[in-house]
Each structure stands twice: as structure tokens, then as C-alpha cells.
HTML snippet that shows the backbone in 3Dmol.js (N, CA, C, O; Angstrom):
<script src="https://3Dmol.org/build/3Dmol-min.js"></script>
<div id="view" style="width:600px;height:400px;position:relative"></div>
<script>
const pdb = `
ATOM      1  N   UNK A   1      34.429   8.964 -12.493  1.00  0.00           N
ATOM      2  CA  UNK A   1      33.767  10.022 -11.788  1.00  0.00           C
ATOM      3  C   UNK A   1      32.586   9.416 -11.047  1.00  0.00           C
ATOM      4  O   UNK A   1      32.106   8.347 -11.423  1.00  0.00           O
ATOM      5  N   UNK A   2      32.202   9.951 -10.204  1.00  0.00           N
ATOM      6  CA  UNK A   2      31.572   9.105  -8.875  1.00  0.00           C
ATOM      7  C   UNK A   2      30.171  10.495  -8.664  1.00  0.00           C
ATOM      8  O   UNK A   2      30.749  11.439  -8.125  1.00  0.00           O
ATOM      9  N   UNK A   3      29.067  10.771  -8.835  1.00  0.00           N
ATOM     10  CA  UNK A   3      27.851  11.369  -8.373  1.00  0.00           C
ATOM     11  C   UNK A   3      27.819  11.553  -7.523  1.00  0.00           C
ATOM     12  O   UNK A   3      28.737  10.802  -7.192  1.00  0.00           O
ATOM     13  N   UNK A   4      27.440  12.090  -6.424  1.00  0.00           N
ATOM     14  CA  UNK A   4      26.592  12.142  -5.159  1.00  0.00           C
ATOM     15  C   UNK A   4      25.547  13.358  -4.921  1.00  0.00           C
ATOM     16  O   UNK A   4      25.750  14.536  -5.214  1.00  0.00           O
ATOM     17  N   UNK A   5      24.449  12.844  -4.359  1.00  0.00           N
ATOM     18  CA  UNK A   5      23.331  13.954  -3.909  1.00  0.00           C
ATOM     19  C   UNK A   5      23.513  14.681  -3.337  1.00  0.00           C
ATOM     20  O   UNK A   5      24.285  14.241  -2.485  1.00  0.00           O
ATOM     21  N   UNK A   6      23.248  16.047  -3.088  1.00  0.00           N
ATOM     22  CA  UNK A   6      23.174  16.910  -2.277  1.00  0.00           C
ATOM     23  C   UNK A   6      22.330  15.788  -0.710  1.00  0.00           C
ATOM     24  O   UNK A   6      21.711  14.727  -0.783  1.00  0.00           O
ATOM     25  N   UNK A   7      22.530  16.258  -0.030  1.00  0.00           N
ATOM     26  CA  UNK A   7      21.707  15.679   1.574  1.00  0.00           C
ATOM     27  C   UNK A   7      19.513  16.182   1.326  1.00  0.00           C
ATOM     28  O   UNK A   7      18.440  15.579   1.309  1.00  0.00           O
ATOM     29  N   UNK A   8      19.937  17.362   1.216  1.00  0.00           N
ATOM     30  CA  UNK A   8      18.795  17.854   1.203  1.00  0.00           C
ATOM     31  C   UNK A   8      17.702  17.304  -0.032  1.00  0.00           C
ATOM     32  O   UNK A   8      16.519  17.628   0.076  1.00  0.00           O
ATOM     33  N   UNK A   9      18.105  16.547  -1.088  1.00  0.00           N
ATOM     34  CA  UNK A   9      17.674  16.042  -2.359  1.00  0.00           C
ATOM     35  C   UNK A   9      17.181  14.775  -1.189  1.00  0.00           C
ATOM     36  O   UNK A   9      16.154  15.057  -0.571  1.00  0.00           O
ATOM     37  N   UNK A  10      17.519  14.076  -1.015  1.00  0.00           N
ATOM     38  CA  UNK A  10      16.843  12.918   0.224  1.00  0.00           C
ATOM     39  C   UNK A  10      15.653  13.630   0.503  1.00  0.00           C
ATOM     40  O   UNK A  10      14.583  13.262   0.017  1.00  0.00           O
ATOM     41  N   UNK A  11      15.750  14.669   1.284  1.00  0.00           N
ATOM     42  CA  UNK A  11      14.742  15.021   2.361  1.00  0.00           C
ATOM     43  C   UNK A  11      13.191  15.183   0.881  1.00  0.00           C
ATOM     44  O   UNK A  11      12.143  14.539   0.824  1.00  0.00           O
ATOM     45  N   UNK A  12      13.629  16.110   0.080  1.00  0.00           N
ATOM     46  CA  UNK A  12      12.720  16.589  -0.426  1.00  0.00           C
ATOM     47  C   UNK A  12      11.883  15.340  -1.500  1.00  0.00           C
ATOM     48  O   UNK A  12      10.680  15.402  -1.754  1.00  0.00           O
ATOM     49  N   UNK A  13      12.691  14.393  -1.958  1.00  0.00           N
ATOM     50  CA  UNK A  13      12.524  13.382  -2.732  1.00  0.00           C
ATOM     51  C   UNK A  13      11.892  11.947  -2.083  1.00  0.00           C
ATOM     52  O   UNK A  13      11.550  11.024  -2.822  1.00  0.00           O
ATOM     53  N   UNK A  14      11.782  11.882  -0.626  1.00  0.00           N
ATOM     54  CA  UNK A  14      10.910  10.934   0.243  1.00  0.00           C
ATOM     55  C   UNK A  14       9.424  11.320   0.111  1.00  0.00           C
ATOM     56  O   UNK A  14       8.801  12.196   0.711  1.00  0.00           O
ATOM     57  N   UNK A  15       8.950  10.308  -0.972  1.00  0.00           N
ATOM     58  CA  UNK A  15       7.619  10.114  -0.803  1.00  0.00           C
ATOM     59  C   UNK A  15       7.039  10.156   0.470  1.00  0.00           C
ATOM     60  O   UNK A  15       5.856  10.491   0.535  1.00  0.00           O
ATOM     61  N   UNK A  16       7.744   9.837   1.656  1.00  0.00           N
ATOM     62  CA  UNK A  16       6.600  10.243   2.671  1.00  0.00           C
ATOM     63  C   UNK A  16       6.119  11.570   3.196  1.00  0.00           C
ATOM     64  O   UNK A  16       5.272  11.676   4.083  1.00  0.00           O
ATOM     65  N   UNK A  17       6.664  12.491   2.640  1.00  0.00           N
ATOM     66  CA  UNK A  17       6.309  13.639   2.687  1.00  0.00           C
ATOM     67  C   UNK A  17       4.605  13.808   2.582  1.00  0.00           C
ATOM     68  O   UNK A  17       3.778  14.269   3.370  1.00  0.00           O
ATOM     69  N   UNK A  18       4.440  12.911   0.553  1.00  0.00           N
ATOM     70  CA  UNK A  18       2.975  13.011   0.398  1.00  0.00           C
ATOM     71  C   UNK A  18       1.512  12.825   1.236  1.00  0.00           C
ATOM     72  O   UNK A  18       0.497  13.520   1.282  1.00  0.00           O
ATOM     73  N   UNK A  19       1.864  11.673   1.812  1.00  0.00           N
ATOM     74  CA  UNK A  19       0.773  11.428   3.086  1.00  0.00           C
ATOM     75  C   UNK A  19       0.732  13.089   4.236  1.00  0.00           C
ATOM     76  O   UNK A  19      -0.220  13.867   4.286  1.00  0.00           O
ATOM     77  N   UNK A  20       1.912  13.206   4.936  1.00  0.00           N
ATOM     78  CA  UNK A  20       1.982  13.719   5.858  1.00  0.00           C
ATOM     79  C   UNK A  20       1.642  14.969   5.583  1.00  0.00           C
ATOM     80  O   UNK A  20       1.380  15.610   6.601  1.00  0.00           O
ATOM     81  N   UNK A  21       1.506  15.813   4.162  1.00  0.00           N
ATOM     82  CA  UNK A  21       1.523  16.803   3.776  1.00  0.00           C
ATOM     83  C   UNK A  21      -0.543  16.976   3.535  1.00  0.00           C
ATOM     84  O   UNK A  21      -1.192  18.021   3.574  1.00  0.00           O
ATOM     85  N   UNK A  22      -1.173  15.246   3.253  1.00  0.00           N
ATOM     86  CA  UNK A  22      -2.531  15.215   2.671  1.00  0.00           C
ATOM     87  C   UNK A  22      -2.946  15.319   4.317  1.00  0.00           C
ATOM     88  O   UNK A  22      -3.900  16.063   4.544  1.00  0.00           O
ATOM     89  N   UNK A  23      -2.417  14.749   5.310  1.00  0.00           N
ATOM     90  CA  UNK A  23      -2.923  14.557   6.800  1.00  0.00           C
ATOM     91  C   UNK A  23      -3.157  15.726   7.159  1.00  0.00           C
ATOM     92  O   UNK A  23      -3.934  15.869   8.102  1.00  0.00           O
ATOM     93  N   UNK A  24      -2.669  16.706   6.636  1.00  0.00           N
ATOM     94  CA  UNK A  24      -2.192  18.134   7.384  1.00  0.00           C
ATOM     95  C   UNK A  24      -3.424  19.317   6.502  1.00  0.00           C
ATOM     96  O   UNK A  24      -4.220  20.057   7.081  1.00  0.00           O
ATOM     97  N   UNK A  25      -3.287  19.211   5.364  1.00  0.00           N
ATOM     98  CA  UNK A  25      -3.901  19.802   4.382  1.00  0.00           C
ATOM     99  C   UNK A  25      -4.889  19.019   3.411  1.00  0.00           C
ATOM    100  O   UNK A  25      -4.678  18.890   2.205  1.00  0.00           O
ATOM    101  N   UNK A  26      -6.027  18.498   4.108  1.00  0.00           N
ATOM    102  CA  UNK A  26      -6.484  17.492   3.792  1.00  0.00           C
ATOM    103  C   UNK A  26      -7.720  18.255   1.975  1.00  0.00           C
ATOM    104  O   UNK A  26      -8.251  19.361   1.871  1.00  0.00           O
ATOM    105  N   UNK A  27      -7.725  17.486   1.296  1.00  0.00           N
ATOM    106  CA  UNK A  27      -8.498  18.198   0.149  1.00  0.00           C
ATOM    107  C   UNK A  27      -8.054  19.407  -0.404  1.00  0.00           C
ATOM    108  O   UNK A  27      -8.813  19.978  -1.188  1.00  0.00           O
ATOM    109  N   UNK A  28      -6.771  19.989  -0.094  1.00  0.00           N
ATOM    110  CA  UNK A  28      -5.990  21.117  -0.502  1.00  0.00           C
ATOM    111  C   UNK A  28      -5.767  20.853  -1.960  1.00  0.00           C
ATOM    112  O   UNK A  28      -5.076  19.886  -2.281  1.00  0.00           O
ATOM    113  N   UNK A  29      -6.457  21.872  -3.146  1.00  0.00           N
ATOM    114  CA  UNK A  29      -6.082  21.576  -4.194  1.00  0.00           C
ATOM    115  C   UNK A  29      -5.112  21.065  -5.024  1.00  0.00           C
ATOM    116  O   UNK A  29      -5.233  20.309  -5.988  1.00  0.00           O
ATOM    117  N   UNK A  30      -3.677  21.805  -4.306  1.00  0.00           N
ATOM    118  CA  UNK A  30      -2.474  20.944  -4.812  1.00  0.00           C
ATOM    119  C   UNK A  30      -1.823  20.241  -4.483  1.00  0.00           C
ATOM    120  O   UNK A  30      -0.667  20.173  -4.900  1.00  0.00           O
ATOM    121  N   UNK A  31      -2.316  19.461  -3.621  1.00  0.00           N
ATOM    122  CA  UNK A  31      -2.373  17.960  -3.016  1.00  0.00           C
ATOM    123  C   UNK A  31      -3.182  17.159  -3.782  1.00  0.00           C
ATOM    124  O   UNK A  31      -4.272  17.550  -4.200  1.00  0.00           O
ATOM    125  N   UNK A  32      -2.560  15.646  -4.081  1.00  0.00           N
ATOM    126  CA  UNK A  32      -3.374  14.492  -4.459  1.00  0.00           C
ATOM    127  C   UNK A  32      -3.498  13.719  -2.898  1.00  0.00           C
ATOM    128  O   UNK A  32      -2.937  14.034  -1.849  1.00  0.00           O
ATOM    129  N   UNK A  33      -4.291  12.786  -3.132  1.00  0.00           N
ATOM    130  CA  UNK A  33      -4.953  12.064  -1.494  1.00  0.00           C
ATOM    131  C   UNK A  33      -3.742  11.329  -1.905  1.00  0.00           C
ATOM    132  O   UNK A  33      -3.245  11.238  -3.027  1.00  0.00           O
ATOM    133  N   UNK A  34      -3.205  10.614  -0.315  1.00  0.00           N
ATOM    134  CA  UNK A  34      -1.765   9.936  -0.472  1.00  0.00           C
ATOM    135  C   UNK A  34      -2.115   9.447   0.831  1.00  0.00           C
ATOM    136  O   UNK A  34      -2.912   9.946   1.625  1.00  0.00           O
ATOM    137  N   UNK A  35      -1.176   8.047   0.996  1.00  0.00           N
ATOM    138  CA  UNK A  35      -1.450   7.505   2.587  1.00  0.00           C
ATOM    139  C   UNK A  35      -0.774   6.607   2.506  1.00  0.00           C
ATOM    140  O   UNK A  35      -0.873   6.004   1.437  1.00  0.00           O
ATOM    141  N   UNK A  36      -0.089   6.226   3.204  1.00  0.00           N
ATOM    142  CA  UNK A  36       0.799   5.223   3.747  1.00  0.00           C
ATOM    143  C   UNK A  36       0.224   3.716   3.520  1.00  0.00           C
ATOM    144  O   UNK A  36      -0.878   3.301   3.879  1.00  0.00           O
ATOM    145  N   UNK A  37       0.892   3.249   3.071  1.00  0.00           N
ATOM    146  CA  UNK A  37       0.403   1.790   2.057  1.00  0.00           C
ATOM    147  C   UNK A  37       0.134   0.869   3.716  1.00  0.00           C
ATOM    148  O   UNK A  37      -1.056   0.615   3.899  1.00  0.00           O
ATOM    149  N   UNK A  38       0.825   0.520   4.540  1.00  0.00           N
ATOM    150  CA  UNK A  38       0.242  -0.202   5.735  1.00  0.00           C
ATOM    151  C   UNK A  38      -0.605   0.272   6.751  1.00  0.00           C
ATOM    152  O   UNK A  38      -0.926  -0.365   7.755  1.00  0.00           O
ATOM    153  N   UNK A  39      -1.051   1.717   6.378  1.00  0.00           N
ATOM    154  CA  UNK A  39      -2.226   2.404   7.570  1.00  0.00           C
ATOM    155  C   UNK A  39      -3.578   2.316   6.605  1.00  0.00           C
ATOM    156  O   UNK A  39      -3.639   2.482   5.387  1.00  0.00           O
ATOM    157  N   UNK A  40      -4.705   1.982   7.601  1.00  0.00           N
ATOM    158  CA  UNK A  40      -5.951   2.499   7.138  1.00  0.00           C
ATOM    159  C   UNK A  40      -5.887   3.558   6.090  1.00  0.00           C
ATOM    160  O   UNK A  40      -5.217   4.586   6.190  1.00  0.00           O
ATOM    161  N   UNK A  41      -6.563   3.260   5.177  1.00  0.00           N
ATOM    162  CA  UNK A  41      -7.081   4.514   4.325  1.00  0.00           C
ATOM    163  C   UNK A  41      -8.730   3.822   3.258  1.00  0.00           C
ATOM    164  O   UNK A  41      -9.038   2.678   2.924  1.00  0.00           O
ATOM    165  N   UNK A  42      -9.274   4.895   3.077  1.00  0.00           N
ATOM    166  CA  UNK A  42     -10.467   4.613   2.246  1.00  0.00           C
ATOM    167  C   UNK A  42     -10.217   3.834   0.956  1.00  0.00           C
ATOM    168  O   UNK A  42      -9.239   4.074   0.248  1.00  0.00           O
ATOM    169  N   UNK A  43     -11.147   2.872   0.657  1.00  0.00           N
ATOM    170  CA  UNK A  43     -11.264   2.121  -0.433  1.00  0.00           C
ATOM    171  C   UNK A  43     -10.974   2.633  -1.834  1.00  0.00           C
ATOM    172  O   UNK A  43     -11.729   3.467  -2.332  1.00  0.00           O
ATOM    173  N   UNK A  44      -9.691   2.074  -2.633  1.00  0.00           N
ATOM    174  CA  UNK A  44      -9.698   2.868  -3.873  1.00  0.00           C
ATOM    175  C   UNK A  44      -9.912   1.793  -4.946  1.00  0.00           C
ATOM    176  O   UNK A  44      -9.871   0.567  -4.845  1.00  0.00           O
ATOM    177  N   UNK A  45     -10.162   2.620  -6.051  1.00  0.00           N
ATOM    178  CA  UNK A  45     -10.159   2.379  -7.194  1.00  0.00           C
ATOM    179  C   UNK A  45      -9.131   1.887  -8.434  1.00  0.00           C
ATOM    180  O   UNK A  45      -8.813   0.874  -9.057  1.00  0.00           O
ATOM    181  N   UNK A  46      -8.848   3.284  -8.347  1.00  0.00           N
ATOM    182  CA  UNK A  46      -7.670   3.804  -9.126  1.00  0.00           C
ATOM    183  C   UNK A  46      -6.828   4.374  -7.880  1.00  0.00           C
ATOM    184  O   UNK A  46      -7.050   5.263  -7.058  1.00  0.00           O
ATOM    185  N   UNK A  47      -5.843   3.546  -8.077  1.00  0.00           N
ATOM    186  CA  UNK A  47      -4.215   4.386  -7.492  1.00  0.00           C
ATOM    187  C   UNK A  47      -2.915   4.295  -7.889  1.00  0.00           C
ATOM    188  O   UNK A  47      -2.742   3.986  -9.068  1.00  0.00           O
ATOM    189  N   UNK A  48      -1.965   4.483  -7.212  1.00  0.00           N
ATOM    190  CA  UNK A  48      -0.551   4.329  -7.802  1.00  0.00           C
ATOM    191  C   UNK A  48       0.136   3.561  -6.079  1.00  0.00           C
ATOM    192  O   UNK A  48      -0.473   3.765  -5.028  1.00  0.00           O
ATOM    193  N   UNK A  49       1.183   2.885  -6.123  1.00  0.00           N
ATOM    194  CA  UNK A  49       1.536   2.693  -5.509  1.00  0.00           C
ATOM    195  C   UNK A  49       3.004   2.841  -5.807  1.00  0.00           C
ATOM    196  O   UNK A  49       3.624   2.234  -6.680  1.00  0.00           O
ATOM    197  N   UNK A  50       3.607   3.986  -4.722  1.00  0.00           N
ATOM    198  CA  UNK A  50       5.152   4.040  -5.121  1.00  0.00           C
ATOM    199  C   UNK A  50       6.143   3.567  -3.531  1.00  0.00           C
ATOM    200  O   UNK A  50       5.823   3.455  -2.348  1.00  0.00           O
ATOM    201  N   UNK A  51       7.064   3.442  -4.079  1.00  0.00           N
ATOM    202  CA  UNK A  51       8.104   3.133  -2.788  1.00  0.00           C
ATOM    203  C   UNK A  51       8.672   4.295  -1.883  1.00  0.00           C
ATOM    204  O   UNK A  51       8.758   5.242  -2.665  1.00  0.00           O
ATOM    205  N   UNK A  52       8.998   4.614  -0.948  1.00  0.00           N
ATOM    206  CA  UNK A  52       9.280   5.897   0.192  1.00  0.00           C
ATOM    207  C   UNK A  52      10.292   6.643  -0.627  1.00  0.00           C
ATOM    208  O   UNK A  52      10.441   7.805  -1.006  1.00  0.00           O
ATOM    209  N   UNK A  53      11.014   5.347  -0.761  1.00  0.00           N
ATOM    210  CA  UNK A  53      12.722   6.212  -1.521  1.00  0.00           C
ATOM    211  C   UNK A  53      12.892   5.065  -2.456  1.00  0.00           C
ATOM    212  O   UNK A  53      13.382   3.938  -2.377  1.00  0.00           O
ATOM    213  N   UNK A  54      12.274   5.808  -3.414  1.00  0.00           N
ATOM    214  CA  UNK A  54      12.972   5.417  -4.875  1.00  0.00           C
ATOM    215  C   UNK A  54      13.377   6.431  -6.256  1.00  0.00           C
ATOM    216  O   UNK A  54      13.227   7.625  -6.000  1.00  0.00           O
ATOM    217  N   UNK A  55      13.731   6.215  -7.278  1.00  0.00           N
ATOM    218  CA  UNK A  55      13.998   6.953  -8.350  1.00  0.00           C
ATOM    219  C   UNK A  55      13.593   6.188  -9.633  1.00  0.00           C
ATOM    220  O   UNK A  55      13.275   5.023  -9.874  1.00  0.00           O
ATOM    221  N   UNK A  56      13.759   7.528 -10.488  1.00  0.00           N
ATOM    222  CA  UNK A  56      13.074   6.861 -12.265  1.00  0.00           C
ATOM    223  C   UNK A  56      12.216   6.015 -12.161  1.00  0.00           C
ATOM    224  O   UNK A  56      12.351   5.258 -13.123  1.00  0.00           O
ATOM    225  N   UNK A  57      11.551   5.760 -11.656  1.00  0.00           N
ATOM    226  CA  UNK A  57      10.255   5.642 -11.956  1.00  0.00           C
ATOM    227  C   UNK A  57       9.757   3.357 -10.978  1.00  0.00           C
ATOM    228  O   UNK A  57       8.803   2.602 -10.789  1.00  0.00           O
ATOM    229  N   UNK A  58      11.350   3.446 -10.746  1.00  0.00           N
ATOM    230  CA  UNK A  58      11.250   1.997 -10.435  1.00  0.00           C
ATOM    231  C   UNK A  58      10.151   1.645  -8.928  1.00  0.00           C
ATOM    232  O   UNK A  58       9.963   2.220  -7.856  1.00  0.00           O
ATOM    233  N   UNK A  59       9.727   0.649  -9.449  1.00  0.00           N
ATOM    234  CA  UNK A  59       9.199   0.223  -8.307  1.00  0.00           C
ATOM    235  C   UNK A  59       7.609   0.777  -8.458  1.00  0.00           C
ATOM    236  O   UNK A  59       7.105   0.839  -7.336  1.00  0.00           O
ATOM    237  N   UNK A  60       7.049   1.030  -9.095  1.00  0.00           N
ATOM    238  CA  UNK A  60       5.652   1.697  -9.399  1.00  0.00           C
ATOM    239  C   UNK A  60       5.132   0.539 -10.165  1.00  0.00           C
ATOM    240  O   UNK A  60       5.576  -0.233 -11.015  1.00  0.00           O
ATOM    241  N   UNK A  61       3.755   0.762  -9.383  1.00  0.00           N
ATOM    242  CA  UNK A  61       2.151   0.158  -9.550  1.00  0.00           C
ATOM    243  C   UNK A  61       1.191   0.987 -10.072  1.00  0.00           C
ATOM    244  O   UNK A  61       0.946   2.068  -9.536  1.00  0.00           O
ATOM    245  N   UNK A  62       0.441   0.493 -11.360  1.00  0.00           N
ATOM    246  CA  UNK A  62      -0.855   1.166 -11.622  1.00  0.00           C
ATOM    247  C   UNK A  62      -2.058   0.464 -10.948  1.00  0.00           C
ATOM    248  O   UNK A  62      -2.016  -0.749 -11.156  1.00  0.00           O
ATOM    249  N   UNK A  63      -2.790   0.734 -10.433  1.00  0.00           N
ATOM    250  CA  UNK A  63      -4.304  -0.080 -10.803  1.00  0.00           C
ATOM    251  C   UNK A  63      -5.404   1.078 -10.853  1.00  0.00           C
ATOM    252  O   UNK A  63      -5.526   2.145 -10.251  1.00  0.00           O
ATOM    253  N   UNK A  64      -6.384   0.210 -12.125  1.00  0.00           N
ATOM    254  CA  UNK A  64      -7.526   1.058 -12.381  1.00  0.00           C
ATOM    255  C   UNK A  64      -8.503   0.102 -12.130  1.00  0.00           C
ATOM    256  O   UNK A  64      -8.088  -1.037 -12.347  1.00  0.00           O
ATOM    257  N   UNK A  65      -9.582   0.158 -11.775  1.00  0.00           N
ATOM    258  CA  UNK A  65     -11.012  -0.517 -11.304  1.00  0.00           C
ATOM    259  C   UNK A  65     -10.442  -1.839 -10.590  1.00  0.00           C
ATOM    260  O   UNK A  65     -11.002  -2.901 -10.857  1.00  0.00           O
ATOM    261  N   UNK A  66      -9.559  -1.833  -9.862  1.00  0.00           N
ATOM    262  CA  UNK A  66      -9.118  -2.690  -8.969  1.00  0.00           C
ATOM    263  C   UNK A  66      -8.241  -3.518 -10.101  1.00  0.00           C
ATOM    264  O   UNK A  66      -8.035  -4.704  -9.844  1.00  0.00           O
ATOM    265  N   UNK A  67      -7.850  -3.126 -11.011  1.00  0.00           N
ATOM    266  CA  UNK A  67      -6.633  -4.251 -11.839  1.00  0.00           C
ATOM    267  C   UNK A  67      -5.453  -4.075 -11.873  1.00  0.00           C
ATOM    268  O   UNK A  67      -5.395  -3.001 -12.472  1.00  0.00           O
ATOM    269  N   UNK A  68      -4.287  -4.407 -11.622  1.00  0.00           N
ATOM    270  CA  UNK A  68      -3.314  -4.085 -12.308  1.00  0.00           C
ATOM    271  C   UNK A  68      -2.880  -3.449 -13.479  1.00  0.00           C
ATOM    272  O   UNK A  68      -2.242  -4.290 -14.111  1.00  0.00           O
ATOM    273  N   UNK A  69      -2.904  -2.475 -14.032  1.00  0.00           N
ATOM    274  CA  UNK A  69      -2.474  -2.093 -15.766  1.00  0.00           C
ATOM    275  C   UNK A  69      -0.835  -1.966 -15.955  1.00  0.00           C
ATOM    276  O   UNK A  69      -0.266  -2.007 -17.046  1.00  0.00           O
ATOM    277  N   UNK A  70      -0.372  -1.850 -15.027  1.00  0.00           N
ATOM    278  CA  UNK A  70       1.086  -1.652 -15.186  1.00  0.00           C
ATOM    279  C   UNK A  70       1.875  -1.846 -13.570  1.00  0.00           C
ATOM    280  O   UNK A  70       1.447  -2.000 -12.426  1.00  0.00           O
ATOM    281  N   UNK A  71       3.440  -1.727 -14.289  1.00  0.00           N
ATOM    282  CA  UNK A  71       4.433  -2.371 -12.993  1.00  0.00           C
ATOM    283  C   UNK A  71       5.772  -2.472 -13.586  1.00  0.00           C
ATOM    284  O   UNK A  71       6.217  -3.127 -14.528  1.00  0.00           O
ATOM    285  N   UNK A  72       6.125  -1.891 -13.017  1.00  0.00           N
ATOM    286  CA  UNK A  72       7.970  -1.465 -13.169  1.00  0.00           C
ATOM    287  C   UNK A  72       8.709  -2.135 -11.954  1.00  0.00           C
ATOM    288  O   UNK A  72       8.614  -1.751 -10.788  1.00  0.00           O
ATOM    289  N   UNK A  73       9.484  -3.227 -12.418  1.00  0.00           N
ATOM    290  CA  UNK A  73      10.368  -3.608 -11.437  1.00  0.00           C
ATOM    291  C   UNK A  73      11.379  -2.928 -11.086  1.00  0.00           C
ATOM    292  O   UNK A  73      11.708  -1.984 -11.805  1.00  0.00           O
ATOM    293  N   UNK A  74      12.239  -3.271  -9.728  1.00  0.00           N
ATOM    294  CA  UNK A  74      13.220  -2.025  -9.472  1.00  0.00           C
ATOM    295  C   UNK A  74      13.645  -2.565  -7.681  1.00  0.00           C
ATOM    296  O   UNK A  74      12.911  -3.224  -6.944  1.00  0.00           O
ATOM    297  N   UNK A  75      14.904  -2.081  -7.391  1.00  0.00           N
ATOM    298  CA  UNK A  75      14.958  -2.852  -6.138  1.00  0.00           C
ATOM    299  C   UNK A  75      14.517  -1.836  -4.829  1.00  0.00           C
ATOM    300  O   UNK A  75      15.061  -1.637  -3.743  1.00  0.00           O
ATOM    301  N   UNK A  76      13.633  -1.449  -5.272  1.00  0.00           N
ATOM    302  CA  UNK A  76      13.038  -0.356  -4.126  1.00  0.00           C
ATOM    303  C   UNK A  76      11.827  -0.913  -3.474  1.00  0.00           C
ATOM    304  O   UNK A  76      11.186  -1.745  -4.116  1.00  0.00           O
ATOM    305  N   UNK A  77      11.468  -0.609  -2.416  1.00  0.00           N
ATOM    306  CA  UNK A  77      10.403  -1.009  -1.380  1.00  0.00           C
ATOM    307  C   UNK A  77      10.089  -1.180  -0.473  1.00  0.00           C
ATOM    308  O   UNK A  77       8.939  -0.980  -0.081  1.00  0.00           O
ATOM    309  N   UNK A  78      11.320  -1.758   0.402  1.00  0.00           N
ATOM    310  CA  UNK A  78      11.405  -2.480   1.458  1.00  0.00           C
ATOM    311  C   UNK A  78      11.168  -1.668   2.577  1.00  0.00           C
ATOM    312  O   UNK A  78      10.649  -1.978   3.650  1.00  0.00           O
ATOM    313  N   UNK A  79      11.600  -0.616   2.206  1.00  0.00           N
ATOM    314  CA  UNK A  79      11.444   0.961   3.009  1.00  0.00           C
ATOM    315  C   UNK A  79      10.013   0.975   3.390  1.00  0.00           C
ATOM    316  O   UNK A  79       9.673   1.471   4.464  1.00  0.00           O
ATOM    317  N   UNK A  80       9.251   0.514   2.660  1.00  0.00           N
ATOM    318  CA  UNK A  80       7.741   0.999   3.003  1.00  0.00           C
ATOM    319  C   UNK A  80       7.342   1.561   1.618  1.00  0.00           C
ATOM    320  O   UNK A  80       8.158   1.767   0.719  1.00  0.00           O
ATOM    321  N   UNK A  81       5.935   1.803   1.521  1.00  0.00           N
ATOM    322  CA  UNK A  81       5.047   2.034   0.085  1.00  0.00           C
ATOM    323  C   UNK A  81       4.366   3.161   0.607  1.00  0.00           C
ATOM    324  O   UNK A  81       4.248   3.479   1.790  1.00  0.00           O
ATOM    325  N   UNK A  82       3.870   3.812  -0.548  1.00  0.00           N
ATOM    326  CA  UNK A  82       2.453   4.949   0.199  1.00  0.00           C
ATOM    327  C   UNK A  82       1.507   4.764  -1.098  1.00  0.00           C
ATOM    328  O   UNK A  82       2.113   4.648  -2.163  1.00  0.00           O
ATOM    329  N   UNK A  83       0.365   4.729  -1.132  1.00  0.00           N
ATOM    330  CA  UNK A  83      -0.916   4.537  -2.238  1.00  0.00           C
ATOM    331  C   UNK A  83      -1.106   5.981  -2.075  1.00  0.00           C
ATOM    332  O   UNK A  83      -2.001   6.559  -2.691  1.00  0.00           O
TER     333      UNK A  83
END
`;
const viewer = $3Dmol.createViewer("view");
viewer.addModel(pdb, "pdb");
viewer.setStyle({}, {cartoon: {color: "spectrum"}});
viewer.zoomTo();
viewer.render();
</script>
């Protein structure tokens, strides 16, 4: 037996949504700040760094006070990142 996604599971499951959604609705409570890992954005701290299109969790970065704390390998990325 063979899976496949609905089409629309793509659309809604692209992290790039998050940026484009913080650009638009900037400080909107149920929004976290999000931005495209190769554009300008303000100096962080603490962030996450995930891949555009990935799943379960692969391909995720922690850092807290500028360190690494964690990192899940996974063959996702290449697509582009968003912090």
C-alpha cells in the first residue's frame, strides 16, 4: 500500500507561510516572529531553525544564548530555512 497527500496538505504544511504571515501581521498575538533564514532579520538569541518543506520534526535547530542545544538530522533543507 502506497500513501499519498492530499495537494492542499503541501500548501498548508510550507513553513513559508510563517514569515509571510509575521510580514503581514506583524506582533499579532498568534503569530511567533519568523523570517526567512537568507533575508535580513533582527539579531536573535534564542531561535529555531526549520526547513520550508519538511516533516517529523527532521531537519531542526535549537539555539539558546547563541549555542546550539539541539539538532535533528534529516534530508531536508535545500529548499531554503526560515529562523
Amino acid at each position: 500500500m502506497r500513501w499519498l497527500d492530499p495537494a492542499w496538505k503541501s500548501i498548508i504544511s510550507n513553513k513559508a507561510l510563517l514569515p509571510i504571515l509575521w510580514e503581514m501581521f506583524p506582533n499579532h498575538p498568534n503569530l511567533l516572529p519568523a523570517y526567512f533564514a537568507e533575508d535580513a532579520h533582527p539579531p536573535l538569541d534564542h531561535y529555531v531553525t526549520k526547513p520550508l518543506l519538511s516533516c517529523k520534526g527532521a531537519n531542526i535547530q535549537i539555539v539558546e544564548n547563541g549555542q546550539q542545544v539541539a539538532c535533528v538530522e534529516g534530508p531536508y533543507g535545500e529548499e531554503g530555512m526560515i529562523v
